[in-house]
MIBA-222326 format. One record per residue: x, y, z of N, C-alpha, C, CB in turn. Coordinates in steps of 0.001 Angstrom, whole numbers. Glycine has a CB too. Layout:
# MIBA-222326
SITE      nX      nY      nZ     caX     caY     caZ      cX      cY      cZ     cbX     cbY     cbZ
SITE       X       Y       Z       X       Y       Z       X       Y       Z       X       Y       Z
...
# end
This chain:
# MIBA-222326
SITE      nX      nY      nZ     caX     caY     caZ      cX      cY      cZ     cbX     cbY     cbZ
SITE    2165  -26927  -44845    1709  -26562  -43492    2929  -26451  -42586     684  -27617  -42925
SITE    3307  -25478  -42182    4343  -25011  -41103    4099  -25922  -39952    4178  -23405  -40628
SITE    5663  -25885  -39409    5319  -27069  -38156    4792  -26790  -37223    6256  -27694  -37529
SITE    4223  -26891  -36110    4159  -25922  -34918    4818  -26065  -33649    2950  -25799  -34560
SITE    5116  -25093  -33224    6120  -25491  -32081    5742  -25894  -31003    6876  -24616  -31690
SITE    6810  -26661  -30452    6932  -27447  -28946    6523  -26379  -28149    8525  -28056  -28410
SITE    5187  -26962  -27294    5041  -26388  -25970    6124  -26591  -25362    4013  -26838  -25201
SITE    6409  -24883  -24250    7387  -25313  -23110    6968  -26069  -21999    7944  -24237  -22528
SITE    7819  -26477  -21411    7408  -26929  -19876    6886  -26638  -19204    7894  -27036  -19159
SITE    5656  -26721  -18587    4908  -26266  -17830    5490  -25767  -16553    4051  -27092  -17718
SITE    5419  -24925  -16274    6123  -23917  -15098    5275  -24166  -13302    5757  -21893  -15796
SITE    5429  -23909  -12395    5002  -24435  -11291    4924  -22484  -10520    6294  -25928  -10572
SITE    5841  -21423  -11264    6184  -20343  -10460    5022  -19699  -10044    7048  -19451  -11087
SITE    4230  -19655  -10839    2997  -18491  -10345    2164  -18687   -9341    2011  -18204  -11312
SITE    1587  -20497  -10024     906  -21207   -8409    1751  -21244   -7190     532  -22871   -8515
SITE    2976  -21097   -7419    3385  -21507   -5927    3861  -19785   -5219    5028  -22916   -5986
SITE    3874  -18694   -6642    4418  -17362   -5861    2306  -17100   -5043    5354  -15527   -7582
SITE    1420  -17682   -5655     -10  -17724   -5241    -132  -17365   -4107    -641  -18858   -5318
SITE    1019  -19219   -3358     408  -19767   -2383     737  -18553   -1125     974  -21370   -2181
SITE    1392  -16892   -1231    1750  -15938    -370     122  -15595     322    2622  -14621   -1232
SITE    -766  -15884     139   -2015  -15455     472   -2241  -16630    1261   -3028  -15107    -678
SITE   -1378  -17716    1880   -1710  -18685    3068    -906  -18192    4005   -1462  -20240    2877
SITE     234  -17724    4127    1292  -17039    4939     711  -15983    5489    2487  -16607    4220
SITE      62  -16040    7085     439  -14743    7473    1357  -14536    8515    -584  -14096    7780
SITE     965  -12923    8661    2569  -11997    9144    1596  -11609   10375    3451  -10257    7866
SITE    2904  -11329   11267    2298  -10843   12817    2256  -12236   13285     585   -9941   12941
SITE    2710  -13112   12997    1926  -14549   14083    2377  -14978   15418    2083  -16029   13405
SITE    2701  -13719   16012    3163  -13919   17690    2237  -12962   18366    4941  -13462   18127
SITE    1164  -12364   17216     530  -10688   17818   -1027  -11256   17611    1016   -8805   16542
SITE   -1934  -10945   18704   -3241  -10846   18855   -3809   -9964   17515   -3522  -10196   20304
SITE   -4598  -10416   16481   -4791   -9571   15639   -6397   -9293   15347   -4023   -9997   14560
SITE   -6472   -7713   14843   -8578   -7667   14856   -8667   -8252   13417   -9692   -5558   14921
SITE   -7449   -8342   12537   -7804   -9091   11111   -6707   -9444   10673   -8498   -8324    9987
SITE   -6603  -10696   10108   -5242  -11500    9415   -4737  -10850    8268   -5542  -13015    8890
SITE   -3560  -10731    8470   -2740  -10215    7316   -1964  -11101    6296   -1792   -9407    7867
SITE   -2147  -11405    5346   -1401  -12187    4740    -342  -11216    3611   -2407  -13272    4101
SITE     632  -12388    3376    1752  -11802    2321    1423  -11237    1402    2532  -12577    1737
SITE     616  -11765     867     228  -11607    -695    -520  -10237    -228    -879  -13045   -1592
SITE   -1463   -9377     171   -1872   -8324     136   -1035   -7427     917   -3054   -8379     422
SITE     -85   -8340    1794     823   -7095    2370    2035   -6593    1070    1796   -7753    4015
SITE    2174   -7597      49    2656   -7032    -850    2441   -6419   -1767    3026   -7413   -1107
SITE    1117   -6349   -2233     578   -5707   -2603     804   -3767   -2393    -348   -6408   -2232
SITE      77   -4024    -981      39   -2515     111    1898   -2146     -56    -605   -3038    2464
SITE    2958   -2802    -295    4272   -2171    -185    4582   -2115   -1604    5377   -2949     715
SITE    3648   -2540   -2437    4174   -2221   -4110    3435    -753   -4203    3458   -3581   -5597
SITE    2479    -387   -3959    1841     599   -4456    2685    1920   -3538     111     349   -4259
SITE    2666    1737   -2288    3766    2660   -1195    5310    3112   -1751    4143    1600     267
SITE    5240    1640   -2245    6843    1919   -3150    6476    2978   -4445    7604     102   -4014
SITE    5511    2895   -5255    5004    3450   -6257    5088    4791   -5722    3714    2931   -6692
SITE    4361    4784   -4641    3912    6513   -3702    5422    7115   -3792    3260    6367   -1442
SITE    6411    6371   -3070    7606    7157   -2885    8315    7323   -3998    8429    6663   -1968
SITE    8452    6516   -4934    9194    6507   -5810    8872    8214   -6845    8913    4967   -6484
SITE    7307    8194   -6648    7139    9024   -7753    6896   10658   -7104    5810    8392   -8688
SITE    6850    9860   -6275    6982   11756   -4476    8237   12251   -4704    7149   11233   -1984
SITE    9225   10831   -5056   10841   11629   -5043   11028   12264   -6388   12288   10470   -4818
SITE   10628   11865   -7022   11154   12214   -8472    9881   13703   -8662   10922   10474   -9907
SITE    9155   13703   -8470    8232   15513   -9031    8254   15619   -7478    6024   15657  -10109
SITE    8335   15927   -6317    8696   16645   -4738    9707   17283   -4416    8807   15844   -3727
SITE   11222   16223   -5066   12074   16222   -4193   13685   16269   -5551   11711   14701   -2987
SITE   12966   15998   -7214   14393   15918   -7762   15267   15017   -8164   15000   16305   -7148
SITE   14397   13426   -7753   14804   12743   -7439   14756   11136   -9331   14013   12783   -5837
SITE   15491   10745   -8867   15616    9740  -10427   15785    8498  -10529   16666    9985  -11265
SITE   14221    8160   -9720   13717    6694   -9530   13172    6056   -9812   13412    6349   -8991
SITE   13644    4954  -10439   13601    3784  -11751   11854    3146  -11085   15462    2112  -11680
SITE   10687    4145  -11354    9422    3787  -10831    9256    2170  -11140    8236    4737  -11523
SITE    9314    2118  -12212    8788     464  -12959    9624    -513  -11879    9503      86  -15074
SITE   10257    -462  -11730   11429    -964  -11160   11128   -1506   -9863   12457      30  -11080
SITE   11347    -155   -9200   10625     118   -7754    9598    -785   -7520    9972    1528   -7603
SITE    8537    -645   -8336    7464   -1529   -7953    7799   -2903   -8123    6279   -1256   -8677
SITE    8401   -3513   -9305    8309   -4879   -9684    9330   -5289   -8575    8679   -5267  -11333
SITE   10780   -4885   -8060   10717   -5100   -7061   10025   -5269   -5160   11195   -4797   -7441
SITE    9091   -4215   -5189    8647   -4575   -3860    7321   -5899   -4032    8051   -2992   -3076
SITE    6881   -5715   -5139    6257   -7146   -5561    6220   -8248   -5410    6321   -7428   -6252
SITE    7935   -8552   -5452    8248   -9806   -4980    9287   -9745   -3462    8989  -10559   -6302
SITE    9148   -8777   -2949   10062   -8378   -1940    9767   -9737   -1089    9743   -6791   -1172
SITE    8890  -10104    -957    8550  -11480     165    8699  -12785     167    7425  -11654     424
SITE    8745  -12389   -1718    8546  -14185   -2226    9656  -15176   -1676    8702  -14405   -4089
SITE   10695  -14763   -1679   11613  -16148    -162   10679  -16693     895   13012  -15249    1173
SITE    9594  -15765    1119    8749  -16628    2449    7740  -17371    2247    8138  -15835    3455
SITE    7611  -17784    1001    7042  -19071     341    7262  -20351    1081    7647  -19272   -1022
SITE    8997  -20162    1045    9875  -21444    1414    9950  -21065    2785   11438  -21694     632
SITE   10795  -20138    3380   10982  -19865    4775    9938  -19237    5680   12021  -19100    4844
SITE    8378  -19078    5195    7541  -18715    5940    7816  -17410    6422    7381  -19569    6798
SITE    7380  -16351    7339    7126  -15383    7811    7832  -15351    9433    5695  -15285    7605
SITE    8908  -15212    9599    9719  -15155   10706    9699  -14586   11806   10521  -14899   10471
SITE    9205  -14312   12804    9166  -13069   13342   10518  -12185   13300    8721  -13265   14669
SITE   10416  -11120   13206   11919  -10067   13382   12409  -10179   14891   11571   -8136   13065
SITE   11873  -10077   15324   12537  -10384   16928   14121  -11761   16953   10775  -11286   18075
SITE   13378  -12733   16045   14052  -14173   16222   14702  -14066   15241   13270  -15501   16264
SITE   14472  -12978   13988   15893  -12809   12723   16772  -12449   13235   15909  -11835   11516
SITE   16539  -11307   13787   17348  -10615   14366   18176  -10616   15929   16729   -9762   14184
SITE   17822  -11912   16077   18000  -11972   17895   19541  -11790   18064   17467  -13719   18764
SITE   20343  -12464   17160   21902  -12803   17381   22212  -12665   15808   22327  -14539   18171
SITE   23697  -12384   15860   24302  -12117   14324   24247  -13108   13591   25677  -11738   14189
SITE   25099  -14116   14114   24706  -15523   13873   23216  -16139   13033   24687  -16007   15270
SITE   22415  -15942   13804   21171  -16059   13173   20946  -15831   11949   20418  -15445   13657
SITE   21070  -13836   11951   20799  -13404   10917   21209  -13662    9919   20830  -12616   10932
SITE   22657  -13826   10045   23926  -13940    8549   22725  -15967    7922   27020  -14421    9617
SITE   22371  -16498    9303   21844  -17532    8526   20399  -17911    7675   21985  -18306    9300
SITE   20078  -16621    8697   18186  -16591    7764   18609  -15647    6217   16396  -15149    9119
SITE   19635  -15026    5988   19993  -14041    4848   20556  -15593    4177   21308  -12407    5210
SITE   21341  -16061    4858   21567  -16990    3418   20432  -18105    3174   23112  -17901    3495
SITE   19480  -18257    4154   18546  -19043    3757   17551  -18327    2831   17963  -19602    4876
SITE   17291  -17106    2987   16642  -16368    2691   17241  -16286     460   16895  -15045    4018
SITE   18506  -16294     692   18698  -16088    -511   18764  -17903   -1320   20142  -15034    -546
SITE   18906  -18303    -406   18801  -20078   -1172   17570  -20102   -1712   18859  -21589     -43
SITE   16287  -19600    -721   14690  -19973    -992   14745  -19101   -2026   13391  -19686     214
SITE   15057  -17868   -2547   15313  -17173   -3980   15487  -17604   -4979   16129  -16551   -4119
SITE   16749  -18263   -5162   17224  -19153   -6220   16367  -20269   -6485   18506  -19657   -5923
SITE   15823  -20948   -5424   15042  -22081   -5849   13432  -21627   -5935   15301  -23330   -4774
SITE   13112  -20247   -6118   11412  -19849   -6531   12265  -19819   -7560   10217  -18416   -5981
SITE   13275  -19082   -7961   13523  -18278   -9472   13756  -19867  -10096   15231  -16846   -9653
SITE   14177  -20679   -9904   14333  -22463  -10841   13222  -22765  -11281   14728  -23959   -9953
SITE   11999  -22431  -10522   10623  -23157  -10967   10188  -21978  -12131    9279  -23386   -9462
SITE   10907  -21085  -12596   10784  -20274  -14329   11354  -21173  -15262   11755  -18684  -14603
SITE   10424  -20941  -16540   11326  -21871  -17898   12653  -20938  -17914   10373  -21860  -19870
SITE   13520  -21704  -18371   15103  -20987  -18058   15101  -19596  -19073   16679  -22266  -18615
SITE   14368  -19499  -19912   14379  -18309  -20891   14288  -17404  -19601   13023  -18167  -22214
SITE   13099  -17181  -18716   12397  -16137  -18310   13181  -15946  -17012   10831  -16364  -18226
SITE   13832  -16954  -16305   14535  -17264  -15250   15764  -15172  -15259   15555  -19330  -15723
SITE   16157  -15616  -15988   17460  -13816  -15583   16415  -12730  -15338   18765  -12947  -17406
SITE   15483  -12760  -16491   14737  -11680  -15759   14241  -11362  -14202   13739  -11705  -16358
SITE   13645  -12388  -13759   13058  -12384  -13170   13726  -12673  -11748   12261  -12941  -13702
SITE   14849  -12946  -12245   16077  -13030  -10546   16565  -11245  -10527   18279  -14514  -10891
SITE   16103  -10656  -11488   16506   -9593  -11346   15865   -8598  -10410   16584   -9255  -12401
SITE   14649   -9057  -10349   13530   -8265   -9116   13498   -8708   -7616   11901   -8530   -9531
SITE   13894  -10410   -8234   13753  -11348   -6869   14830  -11536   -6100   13361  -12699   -7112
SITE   16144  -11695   -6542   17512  -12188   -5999   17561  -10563   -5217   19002  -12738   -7424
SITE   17941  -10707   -3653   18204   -9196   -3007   19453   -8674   -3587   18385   -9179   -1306
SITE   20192   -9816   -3546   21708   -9187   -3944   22159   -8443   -5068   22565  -10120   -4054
SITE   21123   -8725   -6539   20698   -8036   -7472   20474   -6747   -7414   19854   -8478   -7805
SITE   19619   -6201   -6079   19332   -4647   -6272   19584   -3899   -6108   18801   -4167   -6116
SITE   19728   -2727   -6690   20753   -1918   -6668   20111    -807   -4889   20857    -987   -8584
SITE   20937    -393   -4488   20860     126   -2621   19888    1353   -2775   22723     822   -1716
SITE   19791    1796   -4068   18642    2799   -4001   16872    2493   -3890   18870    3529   -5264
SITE   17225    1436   -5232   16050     498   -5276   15653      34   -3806   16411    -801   -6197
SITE   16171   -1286   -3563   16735   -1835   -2050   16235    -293    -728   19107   -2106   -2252
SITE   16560     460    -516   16146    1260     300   15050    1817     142   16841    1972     473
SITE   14220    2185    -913   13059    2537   -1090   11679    1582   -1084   13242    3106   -2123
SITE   11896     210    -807   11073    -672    -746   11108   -1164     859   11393   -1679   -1833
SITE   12457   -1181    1095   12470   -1290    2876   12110     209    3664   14279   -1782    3473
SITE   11595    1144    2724   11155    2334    3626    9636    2321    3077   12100    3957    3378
SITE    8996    1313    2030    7820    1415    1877    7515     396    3096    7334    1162     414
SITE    7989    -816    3116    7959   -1827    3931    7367   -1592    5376    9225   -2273    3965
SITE    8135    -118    5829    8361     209    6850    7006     709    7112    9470     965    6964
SITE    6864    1551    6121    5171    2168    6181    3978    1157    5919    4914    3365    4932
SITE    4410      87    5528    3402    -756    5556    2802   -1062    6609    3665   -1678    5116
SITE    4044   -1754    7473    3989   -1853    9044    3272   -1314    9928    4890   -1573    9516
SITE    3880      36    9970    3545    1209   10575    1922    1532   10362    4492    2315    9986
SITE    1167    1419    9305    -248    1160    8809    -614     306    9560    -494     749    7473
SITE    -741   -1389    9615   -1233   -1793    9996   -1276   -1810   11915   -1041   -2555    9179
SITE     123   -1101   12261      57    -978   13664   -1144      68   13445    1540    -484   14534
SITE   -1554     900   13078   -2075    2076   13325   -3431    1655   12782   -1325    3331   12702
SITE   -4220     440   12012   -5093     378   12274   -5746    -541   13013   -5350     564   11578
SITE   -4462   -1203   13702   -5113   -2138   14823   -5880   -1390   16369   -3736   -3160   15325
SITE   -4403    -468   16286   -4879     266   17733   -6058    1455   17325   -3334    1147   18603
SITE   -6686    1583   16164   -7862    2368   15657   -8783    1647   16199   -8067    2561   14161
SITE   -8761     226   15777   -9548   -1047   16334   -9720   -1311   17510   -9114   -2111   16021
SITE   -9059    -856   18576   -8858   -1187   19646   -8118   -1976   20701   -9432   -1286   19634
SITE   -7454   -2150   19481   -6079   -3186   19759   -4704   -2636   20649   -5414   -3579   18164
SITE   -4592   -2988   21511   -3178   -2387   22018   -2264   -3322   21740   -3048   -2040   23546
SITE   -2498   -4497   21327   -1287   -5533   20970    -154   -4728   20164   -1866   -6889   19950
SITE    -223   -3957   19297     753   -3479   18428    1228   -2038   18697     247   -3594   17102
SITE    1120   -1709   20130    1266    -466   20717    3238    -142   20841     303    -599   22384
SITE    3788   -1151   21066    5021    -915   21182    5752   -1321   19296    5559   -1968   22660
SITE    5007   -2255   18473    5192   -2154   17264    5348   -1246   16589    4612   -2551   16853
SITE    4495    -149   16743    3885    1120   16271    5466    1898   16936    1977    1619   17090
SITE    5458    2128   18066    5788    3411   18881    7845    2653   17703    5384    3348   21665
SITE    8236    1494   18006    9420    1314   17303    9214    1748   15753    9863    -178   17464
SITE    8135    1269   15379    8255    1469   13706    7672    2998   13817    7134     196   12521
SITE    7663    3880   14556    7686    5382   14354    8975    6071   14254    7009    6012   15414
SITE    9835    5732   15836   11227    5577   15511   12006    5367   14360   11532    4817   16049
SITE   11830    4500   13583   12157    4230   12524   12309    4969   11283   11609    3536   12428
SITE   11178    5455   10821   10539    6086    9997   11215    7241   10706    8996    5879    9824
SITE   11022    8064   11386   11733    9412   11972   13216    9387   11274   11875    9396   13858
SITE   13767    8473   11522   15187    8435   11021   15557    8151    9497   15842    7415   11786
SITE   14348    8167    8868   14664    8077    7260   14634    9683    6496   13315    6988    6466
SITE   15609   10590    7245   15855   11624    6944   16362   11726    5354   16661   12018    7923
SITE   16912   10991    4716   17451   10963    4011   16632   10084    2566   18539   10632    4681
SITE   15050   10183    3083   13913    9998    2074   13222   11268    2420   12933    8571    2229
SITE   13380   11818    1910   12355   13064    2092   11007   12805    1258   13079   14552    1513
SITE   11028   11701     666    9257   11422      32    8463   10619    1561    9225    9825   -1855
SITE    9492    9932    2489    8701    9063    3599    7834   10484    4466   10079    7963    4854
SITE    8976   11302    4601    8011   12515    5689    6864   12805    4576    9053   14400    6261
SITE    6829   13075    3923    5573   13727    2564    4703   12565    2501    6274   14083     645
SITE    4857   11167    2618    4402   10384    2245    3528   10163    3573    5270    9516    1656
SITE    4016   10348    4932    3443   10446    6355    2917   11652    6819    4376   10131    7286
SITE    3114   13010    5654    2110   14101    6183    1009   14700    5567    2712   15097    6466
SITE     983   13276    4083     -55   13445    3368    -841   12706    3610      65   13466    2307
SITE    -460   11397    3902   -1643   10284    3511   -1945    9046    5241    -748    9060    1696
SITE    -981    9450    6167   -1153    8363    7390   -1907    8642    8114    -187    8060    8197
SITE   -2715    9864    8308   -3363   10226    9783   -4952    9747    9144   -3150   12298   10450
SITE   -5354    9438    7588   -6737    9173    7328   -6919    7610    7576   -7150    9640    5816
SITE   -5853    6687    8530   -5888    5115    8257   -6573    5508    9729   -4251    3870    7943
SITE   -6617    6284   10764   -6896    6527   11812   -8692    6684   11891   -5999    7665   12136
SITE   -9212    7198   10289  -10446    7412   10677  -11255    5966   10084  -10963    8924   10077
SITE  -12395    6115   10225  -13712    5484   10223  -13924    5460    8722  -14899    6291   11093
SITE  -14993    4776    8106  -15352    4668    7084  -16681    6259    6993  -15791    2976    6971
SITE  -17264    6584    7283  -17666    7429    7709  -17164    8732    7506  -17742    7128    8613
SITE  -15983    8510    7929  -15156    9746    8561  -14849   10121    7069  -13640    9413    9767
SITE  -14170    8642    5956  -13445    9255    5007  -14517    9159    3867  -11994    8582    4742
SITE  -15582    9068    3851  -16815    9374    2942  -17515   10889    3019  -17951    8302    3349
SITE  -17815   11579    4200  -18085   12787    4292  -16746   13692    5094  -19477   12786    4996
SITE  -15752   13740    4749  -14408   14677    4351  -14704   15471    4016  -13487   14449    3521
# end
């Protein structure tokens, strides 16, 4: 009778990458429905998917799709540890920032520790920022962007003006990603139907 092998160590990563569905985002903004991490990452894996595969049959383009996604997947998971920041207060002073980026990359290293060490390289490979390569890296912060930009746009559908100057900056934004030509395709195919009704997008 063959021996059987040693269970590994029981791992802690998955329950605790879970716990992104207690974290929500917006928490300085009046909201008509809570957003949490975990489905906002979701909504920027599949966006990332959108662009990735807009660039490559649209535009010519030779983007590592699998990739793309498994990175924007975990694009958040540092805010396990460091919670959901507002951007206003990341960004207030340089200072700051250079310190939420290195906190930001400490809380990295220590999600990627709670992997059995086999699985650990892989998986710093999606998660560690410093890992990704600037193409990758830019196509998930321009899905990111459209994520945003969505939920401003179905708050004020809602009736919400809280996210009226959110919106009008993260339009700005997006305008200036000249240099994604899947974001304009990606905003003149699919953003103006978050505007309608349930209604509206059943009899189309």
């Amino acid at each position: 009778m063959s021996e059987s092998k040693q269970s590994p160590e029981k791992s802690h990563f998955f329950a605790y990458v879970s716990r992104m569905k207690y974290i929500y985002r917006w928490g300085l903004m009046r909201n008509t429905r809570s957003e949490n991490v975990q489905e906002h990452s979701l909504q920027v894996a599949m966006i990332a998917h959108a662009l990735a595969v807009i660039g490559n049959q649209e535009f010519g383009e030779n983007n590592d799709v699998g990739r793309v996604v498994s990175v924007a997947l975990y694009h958040d998971a540092s805010e396990i540890i460091t919670g959901d920041l507002p951007t206003p207060v990341k960004y207030f002073r340089e200072d700051i920032r250079d310190s939420y980026k290195a906190l930001e990359a400490h809380a990295e290293r220590k999600i990627i520790g709670l992997l059995p060490e086999s699985l650990q390289e892989s998986f710093a490979e999606v998660i560690e920022s410093a890992r990704i390569e600037p193409e990758v890296l830019r196509l998930v912060k321009a899905a990111d962007s459209l994520s945003a930009y969505l939920k401003c746009i179905e708050e004020r559908a809602a009736g919400n003006q809280e996210f009226r100057r959110a919106e009008e900056f993260l339009y700005g934004k997006l305008e200036e990603m000249t240099d994604l030509p899947a974001v304009a395709f990606f905003r003149q195919q699919f953003v103006d139907a978050f505007e309608l009704t349930l209604d509206d997008l059943s009899h189309d």
